[in-house]
GURO-867581 format. One record per residue: residue in three letters; z, y, x of N, C-alpha, C, CB in turn. Coordinates in steps of 0.05 Angstrom, whole numbers, m for minus. Each point is the difference from the previous one (the first is absolute). Glycine has a CB too. Layout:
N
r | nzz | nyy | nxx | cazz | cayy | caxx | czz | cyy | cxx | cbzz | cbyy | cbxx
ala | Z | Y | X | Z | Y | X | Z | Y | X | Z | Y | X
...
This chain:
80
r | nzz | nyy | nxx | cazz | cayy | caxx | czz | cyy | cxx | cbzz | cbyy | cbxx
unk | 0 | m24 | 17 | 0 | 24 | m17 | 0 | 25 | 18 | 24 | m25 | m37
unk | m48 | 42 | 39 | 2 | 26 | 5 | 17 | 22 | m8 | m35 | m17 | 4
unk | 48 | 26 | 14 | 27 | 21 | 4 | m20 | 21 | m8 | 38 | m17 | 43
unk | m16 | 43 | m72 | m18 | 19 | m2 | 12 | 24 | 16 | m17 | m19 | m45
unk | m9 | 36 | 50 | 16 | 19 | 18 | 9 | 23 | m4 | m18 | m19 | 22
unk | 39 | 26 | m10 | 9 | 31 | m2 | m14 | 24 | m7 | 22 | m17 | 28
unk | m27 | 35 | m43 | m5 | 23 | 2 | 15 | 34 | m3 | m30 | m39 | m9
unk | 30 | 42 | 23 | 11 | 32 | m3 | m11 | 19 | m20 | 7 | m4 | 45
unk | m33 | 7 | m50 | m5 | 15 | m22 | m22 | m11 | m17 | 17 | 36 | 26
unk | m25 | m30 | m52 | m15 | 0 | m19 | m23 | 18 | m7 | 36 | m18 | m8
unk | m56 | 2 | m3 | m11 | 26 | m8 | m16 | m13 | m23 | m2 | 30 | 47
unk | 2 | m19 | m76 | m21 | m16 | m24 | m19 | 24 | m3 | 36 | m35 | m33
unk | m55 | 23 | 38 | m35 | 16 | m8 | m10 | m11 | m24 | m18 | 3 | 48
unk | 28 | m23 | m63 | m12 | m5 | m28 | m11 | 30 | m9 | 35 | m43 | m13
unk | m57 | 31 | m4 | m10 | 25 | m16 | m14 | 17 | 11 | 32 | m4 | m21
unk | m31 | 1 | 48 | m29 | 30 | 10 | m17 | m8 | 13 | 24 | 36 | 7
unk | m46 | m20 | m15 | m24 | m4 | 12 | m3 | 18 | 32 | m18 | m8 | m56
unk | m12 | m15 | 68 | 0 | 18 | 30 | m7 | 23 | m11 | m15 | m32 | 36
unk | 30 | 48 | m15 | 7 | m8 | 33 | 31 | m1 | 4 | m42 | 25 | 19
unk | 52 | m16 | m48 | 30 | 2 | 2 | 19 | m22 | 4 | m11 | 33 | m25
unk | 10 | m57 | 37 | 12 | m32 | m2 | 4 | 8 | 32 | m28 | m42 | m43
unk | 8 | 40 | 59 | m12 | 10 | 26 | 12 | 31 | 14 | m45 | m29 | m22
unk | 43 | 46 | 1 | 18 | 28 | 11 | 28 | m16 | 0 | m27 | 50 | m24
unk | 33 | m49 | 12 | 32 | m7 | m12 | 11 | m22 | 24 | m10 | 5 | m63
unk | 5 | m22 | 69 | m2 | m20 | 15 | 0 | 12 | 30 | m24 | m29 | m39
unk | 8 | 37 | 47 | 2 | 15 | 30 | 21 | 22 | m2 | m52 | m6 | 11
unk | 64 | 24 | m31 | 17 | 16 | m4 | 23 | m12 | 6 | m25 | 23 | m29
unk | 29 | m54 | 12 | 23 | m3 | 6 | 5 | m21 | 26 | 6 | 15 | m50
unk | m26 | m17 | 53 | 8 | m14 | 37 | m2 | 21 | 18 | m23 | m46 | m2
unk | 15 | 66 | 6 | 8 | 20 | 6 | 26 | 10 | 6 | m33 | m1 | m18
unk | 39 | 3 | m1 | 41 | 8 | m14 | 17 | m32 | 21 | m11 | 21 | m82
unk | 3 | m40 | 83 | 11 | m24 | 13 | m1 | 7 | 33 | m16 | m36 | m42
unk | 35 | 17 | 53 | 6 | m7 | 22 | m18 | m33 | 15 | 49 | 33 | m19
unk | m57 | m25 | 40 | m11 | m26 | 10 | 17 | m22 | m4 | m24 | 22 | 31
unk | 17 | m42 | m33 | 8 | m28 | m11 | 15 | 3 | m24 | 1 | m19 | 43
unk | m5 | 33 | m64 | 6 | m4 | m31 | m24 | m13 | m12 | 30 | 41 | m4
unk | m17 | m57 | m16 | m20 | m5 | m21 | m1 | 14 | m23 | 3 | m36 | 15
unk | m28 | 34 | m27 | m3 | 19 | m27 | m9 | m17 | m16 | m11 | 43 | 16
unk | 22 | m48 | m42 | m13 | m16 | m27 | m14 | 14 | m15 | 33 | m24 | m5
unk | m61 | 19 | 3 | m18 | 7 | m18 | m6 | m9 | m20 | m10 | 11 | 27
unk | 16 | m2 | m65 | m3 | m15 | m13 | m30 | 14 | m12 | 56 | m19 | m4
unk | m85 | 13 | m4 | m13 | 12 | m6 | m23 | m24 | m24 | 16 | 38 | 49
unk | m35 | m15 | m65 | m16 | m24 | m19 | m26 | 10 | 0 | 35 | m14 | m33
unk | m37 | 31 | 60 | m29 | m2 | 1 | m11 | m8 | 19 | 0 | 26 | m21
unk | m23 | m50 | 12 | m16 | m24 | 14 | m11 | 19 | 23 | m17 | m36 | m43
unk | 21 | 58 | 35 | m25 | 9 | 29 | 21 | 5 | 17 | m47 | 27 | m18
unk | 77 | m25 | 14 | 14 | 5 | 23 | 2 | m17 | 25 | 21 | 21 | m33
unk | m35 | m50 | 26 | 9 | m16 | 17 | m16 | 2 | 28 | 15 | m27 | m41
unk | m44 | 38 | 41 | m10 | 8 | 19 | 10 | 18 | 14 | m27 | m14 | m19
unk | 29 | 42 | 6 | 15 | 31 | 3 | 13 | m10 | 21 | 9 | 24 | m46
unk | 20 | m47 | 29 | 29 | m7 | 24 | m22 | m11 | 20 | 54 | m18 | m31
unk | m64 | 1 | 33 | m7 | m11 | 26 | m10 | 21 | 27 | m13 | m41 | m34
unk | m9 | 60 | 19 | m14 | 5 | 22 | 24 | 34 | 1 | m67 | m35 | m6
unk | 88 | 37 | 0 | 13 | 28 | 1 | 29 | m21 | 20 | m21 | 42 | m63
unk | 20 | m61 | 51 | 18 | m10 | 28 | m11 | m10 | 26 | 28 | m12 | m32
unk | m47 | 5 | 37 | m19 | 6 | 23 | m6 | 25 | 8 | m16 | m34 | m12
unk | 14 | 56 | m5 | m11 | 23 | 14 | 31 | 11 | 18 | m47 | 15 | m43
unk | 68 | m22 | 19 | 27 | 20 | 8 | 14 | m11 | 27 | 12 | 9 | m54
unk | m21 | m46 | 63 | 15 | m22 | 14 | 16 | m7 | m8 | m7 | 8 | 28
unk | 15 | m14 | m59 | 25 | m18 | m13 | m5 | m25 | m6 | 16 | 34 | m20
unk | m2 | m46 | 7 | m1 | m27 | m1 | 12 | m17 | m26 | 2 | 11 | 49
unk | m25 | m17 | m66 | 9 | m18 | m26 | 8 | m18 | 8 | m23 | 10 | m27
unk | 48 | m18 | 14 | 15 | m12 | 9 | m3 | m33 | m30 | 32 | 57 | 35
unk | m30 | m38 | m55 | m4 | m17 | m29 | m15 | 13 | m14 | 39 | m20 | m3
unk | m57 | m5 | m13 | m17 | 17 | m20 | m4 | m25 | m21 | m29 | 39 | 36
unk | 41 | m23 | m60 | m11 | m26 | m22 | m17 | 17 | m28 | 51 | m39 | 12
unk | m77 | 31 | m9 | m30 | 18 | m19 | m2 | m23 | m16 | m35 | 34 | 36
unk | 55 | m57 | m48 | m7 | m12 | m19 | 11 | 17 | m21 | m4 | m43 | 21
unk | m15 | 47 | m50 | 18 | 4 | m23 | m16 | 22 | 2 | 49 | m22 | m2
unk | m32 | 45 | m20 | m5 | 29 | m7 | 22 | 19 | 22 | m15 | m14 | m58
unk | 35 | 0 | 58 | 14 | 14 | 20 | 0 | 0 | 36 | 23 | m7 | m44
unk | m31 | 23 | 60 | m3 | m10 | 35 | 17 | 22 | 12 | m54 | m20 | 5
unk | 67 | m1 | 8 | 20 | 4 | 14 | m1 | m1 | 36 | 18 | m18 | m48
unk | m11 | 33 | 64 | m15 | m3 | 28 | 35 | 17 | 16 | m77 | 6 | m12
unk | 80 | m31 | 31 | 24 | 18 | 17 | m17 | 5 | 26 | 51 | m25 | m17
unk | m44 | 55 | 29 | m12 | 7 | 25 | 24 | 10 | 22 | m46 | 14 | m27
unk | 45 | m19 | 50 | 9 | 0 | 20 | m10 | 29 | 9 | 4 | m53 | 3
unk | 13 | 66 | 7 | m14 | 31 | 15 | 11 | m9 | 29 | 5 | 49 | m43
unk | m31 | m47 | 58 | m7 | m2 | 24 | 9 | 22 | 19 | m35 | m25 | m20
unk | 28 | 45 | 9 | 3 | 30 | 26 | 11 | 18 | m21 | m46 | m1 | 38
Protein backbone atom coordinates (compact mmCIF):
# COMPACT_ATOMS: atom_id res chain seq x y z
CA UNK A 1 0.00 0.00 0.00
CA UNK A 2 1.26 3.38 -1.10
CA UNK A 3 1.94 6.00 1.75
CA UNK A 4 -0.01 9.31 0.97
CA UNK A 5 1.93 12.28 1.06
CA UNK A 6 2.23 15.35 2.98
CA UNK A 7 1.25 18.59 1.79
CA UNK A 8 1.63 22.04 3.11
CA UNK A 9 -0.68 23.88 1.01
CA UNK A 10 -3.78 23.66 -1.27
CA UNK A 11 -5.11 25.03 -3.96
CA UNK A 12 -8.91 24.13 -5.80
CA UNK A 13 -9.22 25.55 -9.45
CA UNK A 14 -12.53 23.77 -10.06
CA UNK A 15 -14.66 25.88 -12.18
CA UNK A 16 -12.26 28.10 -14.29
CA UNK A 17 -11.42 28.32 -17.44
CA UNK A 18 -7.71 28.95 -19.12
CA UNK A 19 -5.56 30.51 -18.33
CA UNK A 20 -6.68 31.00 -14.82
CA UNK A 21 -5.98 27.09 -13.31
CA UNK A 22 -2.30 27.88 -14.72
CA UNK A 23 -2.08 31.71 -13.28
CA UNK A 24 -3.29 30.62 -9.98
CA UNK A 25 -1.06 27.65 -9.81
CA UNK A 26 2.34 29.41 -10.52
CA UNK A 27 1.04 32.22 -8.01
CA UNK A 28 0.80 29.92 -5.51
CA UNK A 29 4.12 28.06 -5.85
CA UNK A 30 5.51 31.11 -5.93
CA UNK A 31 4.14 32.08 -2.28
CA UNK A 32 5.91 28.36 -1.28
CA UNK A 33 9.22 27.41 -0.10
CA UNK A 34 11.48 24.85 -1.96
CA UNK A 35 10.64 21.37 -1.06
CA UNK A 36 6.86 21.99 -0.20
CA UNK A 37 4.18 20.31 -1.73
CA UNK A 38 1.09 21.86 -3.22
CA UNK A 39 -2.36 19.97 -3.73
CA UNK A 40 -4.10 20.76 -6.75
CA UNK A 41 -7.67 20.01 -6.89
CA UNK A 42 -8.96 20.98 -10.48
CA UNK A 43 -11.90 19.75 -13.41
CA UNK A 44 -10.48 20.99 -16.25
CA UNK A 45 -9.29 18.20 -18.76
CA UNK A 46 -7.08 20.69 -20.34
CA UNK A 47 -5.30 21.32 -17.10
CA UNK A 48 -3.56 18.21 -17.26
CA UNK A 49 -1.22 19.25 -19.99
CA UNK A 50 -0.99 23.09 -18.63
CA UNK A 51 0.39 21.12 -15.10
CA UNK A 52 2.79 19.15 -17.04
CA UNK A 53 4.50 21.38 -19.34
CA UNK A 54 4.29 24.62 -16.46
CA UNK A 55 6.10 22.12 -14.14
CA UNK A 56 8.78 21.55 -16.58
CA UNK A 57 9.07 25.07 -17.54
CA UNK A 58 9.13 26.23 -13.59
CA UNK A 59 11.64 22.73 -12.58
CA UNK A 60 9.03 21.18 -10.15
CA UNK A 61 8.05 18.02 -9.73
CA UNK A 62 4.62 15.95 -9.83
CA UNK A 63 4.80 14.07 -7.43
CA UNK A 64 0.87 12.48 -7.70
CA UNK A 65 -1.63 12.74 -10.19
CA UNK A 66 -5.01 11.01 -10.37
CA UNK A 67 -7.18 12.37 -13.98
CA UNK A 68 -9.57 9.46 -13.43
CA UNK A 69 -13.18 10.68 -12.95
CA UNK A 70 -14.53 14.38 -13.15
CA UNK A 71 -12.44 15.34 -10.34
CA UNK A 72 -8.08 15.67 -10.90
CA UNK A 73 -6.15 15.91 -8.41
CA UNK A 74 -2.14 16.44 -8.83
CA UNK A 75 0.46 16.93 -5.73
CA UNK A 76 3.62 19.07 -6.83
CA UNK A 77 6.83 19.29 -5.26
CA UNK A 78 8.54 22.97 -5.62
CA UNK A 79 11.94 22.50 -6.72
CA UNK A 80 13.63 26.10 -6.44
Amino acid sequence: MREKLAYEDRLDIRGLDCPMPVMQTKAKLAQMTSGDHLKITANNRDFIKEIHALSTQLGHTILEENTEGETLTFVIKKNK
